[in-house]
N, C-alpha and C positions, 0 to 999 in steps of 0.2 A: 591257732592256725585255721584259719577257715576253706574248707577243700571248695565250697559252690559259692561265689559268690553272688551279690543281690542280680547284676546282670543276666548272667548264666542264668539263674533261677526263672527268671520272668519268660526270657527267651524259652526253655523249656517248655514252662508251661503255657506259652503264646504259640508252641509245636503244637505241644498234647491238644489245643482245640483247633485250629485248622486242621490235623489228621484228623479228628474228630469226625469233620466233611469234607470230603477232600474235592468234592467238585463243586462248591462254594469261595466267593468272595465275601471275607469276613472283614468288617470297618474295622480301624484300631479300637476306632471307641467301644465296639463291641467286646471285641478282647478284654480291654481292659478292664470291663464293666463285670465278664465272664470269670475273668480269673483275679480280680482284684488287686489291679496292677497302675499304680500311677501314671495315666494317659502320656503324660511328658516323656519320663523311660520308655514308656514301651516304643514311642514314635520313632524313637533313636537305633530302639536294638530291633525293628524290623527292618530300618535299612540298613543295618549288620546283614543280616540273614539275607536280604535280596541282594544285597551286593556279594555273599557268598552261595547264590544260586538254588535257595534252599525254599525262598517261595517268590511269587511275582506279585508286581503289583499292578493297577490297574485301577485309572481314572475313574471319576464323574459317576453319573446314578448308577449304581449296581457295583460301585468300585469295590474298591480293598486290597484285603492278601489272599492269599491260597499257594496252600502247599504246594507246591512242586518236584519237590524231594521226598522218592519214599519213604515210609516213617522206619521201615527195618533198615534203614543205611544212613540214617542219625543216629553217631554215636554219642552220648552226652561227653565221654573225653573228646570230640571233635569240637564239640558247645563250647568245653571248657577253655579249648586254646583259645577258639575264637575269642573269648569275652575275655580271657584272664590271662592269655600270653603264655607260653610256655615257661613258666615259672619253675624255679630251684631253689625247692626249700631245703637241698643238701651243704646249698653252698653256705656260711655262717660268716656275716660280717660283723666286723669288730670297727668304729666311728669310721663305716665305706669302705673300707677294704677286706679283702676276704682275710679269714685268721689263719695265721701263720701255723697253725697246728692241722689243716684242712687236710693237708695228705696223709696225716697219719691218726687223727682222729678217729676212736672207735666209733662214737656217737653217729659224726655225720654218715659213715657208711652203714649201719642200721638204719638212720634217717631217708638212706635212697632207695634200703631194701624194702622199706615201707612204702616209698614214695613210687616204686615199680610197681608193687603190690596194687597197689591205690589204682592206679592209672589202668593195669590189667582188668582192675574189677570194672571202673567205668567204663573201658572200650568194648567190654560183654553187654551193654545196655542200650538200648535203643528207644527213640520216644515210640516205636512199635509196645516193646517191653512193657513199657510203662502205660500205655493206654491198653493194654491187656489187665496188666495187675488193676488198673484203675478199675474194670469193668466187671472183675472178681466183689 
């Protein structure tokens, strides 16, 4: 099961360094070069983020990105829908359809207890958060 996927990951930390300066335009290519991220992805999952209002962009010499969204009101469960969909890993299918055992299955409701669990801890997180602990 993978909780963060590659997307997520990059996005986060394509946050963590625009909060970084927030009154800076930063080139992709800088990011990527900053956080070791393959120039191609990153191009994609900035215009994720600017299409979900979280930073702008901005043409020609002095261009880039920059944050727009403060870093304490990104939450990484917020990241997460964006890049991975609100995913249910409660649901269990059997060749595409869900298994006949779903309603009464003990497993899969441990599975959502956890999966609540999970989701509670990431929405207590913020790229604030983390660019704290980074700084520790």
């Amino acid at each position: 099961m993978k909780l963060i996927t590659k997307n997520t990951d990059y996005a986060i930390r394509a946050l963590m360094t625009l909060a970084s300066d927030r009154d800076r335009f930063f080139s992709a290519k800088e990011i990527a070069g900053i956080q070791d991220i393959p120039y191609h992805y990153l191009r994609s999952i900035l215009q994720i983020l600017t299409k979900n209002a979280l930073i702008k962009s901005r043409e020609g010499v002095g261009g880039g990105v920059k944050l727009i969204a403060s870093p304490s009101r990104i939450h990484v469960s917020d990241l997460i829908i964006m890049f991975q969909g609100d995913a249910d890993p409660g649901e269990c299918l059997v060749k595409g359809r869900i298994c006949s055992n779903h309603q009464t299955c003990v497993l899969r409701h441990e599975i959502k207890r956890i999966e609540r669990m999970i989701q509670n801890q990431f929405g207590k997180i913020t790229i604030q958060t983390l660019l704290n602990k980074e700084k520790n």
